[in-house]
C-alpha positions as CSV (number, residue, x, y, z in Angstrom):
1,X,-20.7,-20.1,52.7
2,X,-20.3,-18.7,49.1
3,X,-20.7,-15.2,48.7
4,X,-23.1,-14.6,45.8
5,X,-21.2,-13.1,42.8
6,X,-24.5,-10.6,42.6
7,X,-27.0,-10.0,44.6
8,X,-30.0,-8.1,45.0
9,X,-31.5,-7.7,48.4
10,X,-34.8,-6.6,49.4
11,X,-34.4,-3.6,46.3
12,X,-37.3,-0.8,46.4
13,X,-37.1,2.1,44.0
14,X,-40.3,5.1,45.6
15,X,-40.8,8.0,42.6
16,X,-43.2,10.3,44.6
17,X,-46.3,7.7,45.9
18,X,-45.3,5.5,42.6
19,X,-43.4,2.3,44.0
20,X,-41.6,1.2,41.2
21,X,-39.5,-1.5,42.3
22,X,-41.1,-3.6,45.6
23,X,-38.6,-5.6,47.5
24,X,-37.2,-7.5,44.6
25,X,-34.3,-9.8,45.6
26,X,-32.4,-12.2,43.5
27,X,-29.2,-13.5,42.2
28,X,-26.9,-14.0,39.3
29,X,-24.4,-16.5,39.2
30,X,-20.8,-16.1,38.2
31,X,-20.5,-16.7,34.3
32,X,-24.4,-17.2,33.9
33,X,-26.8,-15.5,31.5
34,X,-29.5,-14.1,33.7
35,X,-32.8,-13.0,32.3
36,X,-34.8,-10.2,33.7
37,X,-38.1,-10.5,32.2
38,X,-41.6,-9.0,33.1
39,X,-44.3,-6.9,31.0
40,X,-44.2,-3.2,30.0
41,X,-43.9,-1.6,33.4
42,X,-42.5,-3.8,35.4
43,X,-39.7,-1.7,36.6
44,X,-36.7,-4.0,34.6
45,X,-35.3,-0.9,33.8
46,X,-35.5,0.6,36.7
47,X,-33.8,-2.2,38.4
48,X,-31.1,-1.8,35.9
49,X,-30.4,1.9,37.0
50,X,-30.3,0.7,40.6
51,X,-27.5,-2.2,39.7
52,X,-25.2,0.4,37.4
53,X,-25.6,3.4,39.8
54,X,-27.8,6.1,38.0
55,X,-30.5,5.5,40.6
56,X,-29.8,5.7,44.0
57,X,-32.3,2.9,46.1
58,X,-35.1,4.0,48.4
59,X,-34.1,1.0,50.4
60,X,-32.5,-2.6,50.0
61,X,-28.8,-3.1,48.4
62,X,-27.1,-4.5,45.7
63,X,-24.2,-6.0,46.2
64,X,-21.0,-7.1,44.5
65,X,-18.6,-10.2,45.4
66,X,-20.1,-9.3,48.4
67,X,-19.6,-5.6,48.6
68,X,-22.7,-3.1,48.4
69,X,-22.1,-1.4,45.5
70,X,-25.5,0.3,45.8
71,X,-25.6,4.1,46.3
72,X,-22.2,4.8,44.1
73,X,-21.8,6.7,41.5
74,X,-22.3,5.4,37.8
75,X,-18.0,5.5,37.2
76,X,-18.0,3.7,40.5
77,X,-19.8,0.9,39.4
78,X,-18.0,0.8,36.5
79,X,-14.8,0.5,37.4
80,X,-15.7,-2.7,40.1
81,X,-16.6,-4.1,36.8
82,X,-20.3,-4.0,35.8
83,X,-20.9,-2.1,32.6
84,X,-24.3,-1.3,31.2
85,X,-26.0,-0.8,27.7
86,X,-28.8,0.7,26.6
87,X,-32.3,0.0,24.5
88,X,-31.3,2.8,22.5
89,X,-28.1,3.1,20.3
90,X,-24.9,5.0,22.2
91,X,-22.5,5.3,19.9
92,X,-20.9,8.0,18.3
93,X,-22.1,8.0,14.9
94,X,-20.2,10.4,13.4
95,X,-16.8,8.7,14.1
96,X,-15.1,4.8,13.4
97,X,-16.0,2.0,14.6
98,X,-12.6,1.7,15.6
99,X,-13.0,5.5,17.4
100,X,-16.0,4.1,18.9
101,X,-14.2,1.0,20.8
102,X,-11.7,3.2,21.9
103,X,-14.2,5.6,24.0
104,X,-14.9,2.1,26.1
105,X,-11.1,1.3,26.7
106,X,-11.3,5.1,28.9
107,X,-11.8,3.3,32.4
108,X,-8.4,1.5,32.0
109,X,-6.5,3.8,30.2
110,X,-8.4,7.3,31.4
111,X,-7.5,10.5,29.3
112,X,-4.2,13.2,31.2
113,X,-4.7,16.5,28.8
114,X,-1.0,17.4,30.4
115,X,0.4,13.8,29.1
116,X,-1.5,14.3,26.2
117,X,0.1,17.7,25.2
118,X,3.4,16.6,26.2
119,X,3.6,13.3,24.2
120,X,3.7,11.0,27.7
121,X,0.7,8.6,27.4
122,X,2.0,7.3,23.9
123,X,1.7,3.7,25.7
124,X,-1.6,4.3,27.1
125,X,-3.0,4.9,23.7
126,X,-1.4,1.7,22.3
127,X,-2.9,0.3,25.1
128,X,-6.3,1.8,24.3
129,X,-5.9,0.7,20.6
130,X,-5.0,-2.9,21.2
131,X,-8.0,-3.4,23.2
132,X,-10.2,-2.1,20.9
133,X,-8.8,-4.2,18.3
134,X,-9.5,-7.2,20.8
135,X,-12.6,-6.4,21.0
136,X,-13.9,-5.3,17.6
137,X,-12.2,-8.8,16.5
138,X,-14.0,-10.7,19.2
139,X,-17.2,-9.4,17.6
140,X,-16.1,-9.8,14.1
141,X,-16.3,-6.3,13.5
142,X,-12.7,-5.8,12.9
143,X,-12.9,-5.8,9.4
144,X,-15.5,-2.6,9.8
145,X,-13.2,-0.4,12.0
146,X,-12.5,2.2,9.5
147,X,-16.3,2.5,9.1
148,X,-18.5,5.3,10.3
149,X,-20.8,3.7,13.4
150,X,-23.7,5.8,11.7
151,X,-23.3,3.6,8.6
152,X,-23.5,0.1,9.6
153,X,-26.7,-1.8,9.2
154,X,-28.5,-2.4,12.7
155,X,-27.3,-5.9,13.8
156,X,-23.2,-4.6,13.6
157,X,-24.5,-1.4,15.5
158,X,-25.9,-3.8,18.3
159,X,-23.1,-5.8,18.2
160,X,-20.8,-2.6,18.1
161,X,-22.8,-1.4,21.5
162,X,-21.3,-4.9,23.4
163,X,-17.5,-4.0,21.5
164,X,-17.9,-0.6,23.3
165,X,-19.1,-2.4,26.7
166,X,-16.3,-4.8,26.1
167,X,-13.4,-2.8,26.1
168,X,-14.2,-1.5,29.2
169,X,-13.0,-4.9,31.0
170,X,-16.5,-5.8,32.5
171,X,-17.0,-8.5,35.0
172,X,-20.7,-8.2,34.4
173,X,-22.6,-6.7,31.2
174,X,-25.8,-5.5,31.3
175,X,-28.1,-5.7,28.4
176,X,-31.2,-3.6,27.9
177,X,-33.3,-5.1,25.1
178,X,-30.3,-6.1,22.6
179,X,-32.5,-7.8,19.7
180,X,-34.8,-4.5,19.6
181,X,-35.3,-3.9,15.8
182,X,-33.5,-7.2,14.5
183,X,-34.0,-9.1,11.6
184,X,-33.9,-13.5,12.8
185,X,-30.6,-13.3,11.1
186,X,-29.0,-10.7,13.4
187,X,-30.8,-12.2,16.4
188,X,-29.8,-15.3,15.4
189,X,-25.6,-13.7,15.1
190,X,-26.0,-11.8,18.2
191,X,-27.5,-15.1,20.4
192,X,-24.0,-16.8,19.3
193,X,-22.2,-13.1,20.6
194,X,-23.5,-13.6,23.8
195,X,-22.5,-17.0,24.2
196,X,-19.0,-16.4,22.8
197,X,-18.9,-13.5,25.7
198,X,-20.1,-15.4,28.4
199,X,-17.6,-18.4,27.3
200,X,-15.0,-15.5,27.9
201,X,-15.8,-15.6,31.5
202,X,-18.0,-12.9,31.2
203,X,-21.6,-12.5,33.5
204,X,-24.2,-11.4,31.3
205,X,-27.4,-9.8,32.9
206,X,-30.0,-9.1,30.3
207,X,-33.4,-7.5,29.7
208,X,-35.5,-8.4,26.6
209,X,-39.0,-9.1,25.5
210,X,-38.1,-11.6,22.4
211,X,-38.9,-14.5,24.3
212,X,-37.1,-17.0,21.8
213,X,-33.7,-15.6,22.7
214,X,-34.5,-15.6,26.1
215,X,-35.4,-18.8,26.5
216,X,-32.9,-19.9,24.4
217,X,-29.4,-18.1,26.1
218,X,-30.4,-18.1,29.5
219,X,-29.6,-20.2,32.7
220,X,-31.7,-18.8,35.1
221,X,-34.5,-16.3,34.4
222,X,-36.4,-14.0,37.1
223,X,-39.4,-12.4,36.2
224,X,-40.9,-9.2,37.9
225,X,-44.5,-8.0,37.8
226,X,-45.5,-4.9,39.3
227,X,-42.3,-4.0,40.7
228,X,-42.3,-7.2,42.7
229,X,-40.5,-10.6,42.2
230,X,-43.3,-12.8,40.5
231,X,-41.5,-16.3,39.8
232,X,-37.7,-17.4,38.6
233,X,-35.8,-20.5,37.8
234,X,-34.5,-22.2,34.2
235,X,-36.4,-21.5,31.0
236,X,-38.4,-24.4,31.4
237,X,-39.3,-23.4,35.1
238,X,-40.4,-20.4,33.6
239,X,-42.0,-21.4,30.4
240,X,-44.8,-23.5,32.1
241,X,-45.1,-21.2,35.4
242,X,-49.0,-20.1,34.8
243,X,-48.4,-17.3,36.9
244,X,-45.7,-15.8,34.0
245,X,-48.1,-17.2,31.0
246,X,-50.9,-15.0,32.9
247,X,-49.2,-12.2,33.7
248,X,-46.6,-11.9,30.9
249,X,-46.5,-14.1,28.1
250,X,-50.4,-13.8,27.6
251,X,-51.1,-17.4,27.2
252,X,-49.9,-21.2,26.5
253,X,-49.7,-20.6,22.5
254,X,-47.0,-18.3,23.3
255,X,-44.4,-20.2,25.3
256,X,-44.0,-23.1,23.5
């Protein structure tokens, strides 16, 4: 029997009396983008906190090749290989984008202040450097690594955001909402991104409410209402399910 690459199992997420995740379970295939989709509310995000570790489940697991990772710490998670971004822009925007790339390299080449002082982790920052290079050039962005992260227009700060995630070495990225605030054309560049990053062998988990990227990038889409699973399978599946059009999409003229 194949051991799901991850899978979430009976997950339930209890602020006070507000239930905010309900027994969700699913799964995401090895090298797949999944979509997580569902109305203001929903408790996407919440599920996202579970998976990367800031939220600690009421009851239910998440697991990992087959390992719970659920209940670890947020650098636990990380370093089995699932690496989060935000809705919100992270980076630093005072320094590089080059500066910026190297902050996500620090779970395989983590900071000694002694070796530091004493000149003994001169590889470790080559290291450090090298990936960020790899990564900023994956991304295109290597051309931009001298500028401040503060001054790039919004689509190269997104796409910055995934450089940083990157670097770290993921297995599985998670994406909160990537095309917030995007012109087509940067959708349009970050849609091929994701592909050229899940072509890398990387699983791609993503939340967003621009239902043209969704539909086009992902394999498999699950879609949550009320905390609970209301319906999954491909973009088509999901596109006609009258249960999503009611519930989410807000009717026919908008899946099309």
């Amino acid at each position: 029997m194949t051991v799901p690459f991850l899978e979430i199992r009976s997950l339930t997420m209890r602020f006070g009396g507000l239930t905010a995740v309900d027994g969700l379970s699913f799964q995401v295939e090895h090298g797949a983008i999944h979509g997580l989709i569902g109305p203001n509310g929903a408790g996407k995000t919440t599920t996202f906190n579970i998976i990367s570790g800031f939220y600690r489940p009421t009851a239910g697991q998440v697991r990992l090749r087959g390992e719970e990772i659920s209940g670890l710490h947020m650098h636990e998670v990380a370093r089995r290989g699932v690496v989060r971004t935000f809705q919100h822009s992270t980076l630093f925007a005072e320094l590089t984008a080059m500066e910026n790339a190297i902050v996500g390299t620090h779970m395989s080449f983590r900071p000694n202040i002694f070796a530091a002082i004493i000149g003994w982790d001169a590889e470790d920052r080559r290291g450090a450097r090298a990936r960020a290079e790899e990564a900023l050039d994956f991304f295109g962005l290597l051309p931009l690594a001298g500028e401040r992260a503060g001054d790039l227009s919004h689509g190269h700060q997104r796409a910055l955001g995934m450089v940083v995630a990157m670097a770290a070495h993921p297995d599985i990225v998670l994406l909160d909402e990537p095309f917030t605030g995007m012109n087509p054309e940067e959708t349009k560049r970050m849609m091929e991104l994701m592909l050229k990053l899940r072509n890398s062998g990387v699983t791609i988990l993503i939340v967003e409410h621009d239902m043209h990227a969704i539909m086009g990038l992902c394999d498999q889409i699950t879609v949550m209402n009320f905390g609970r699973l209301l319906a999954e399978g491909t973009p088509k599946e999901v596109r006609t399910n009258l249960e999503v059009i009611e519930a989410y999409l807000g009717g026919a003229r908008h899946v099309a």
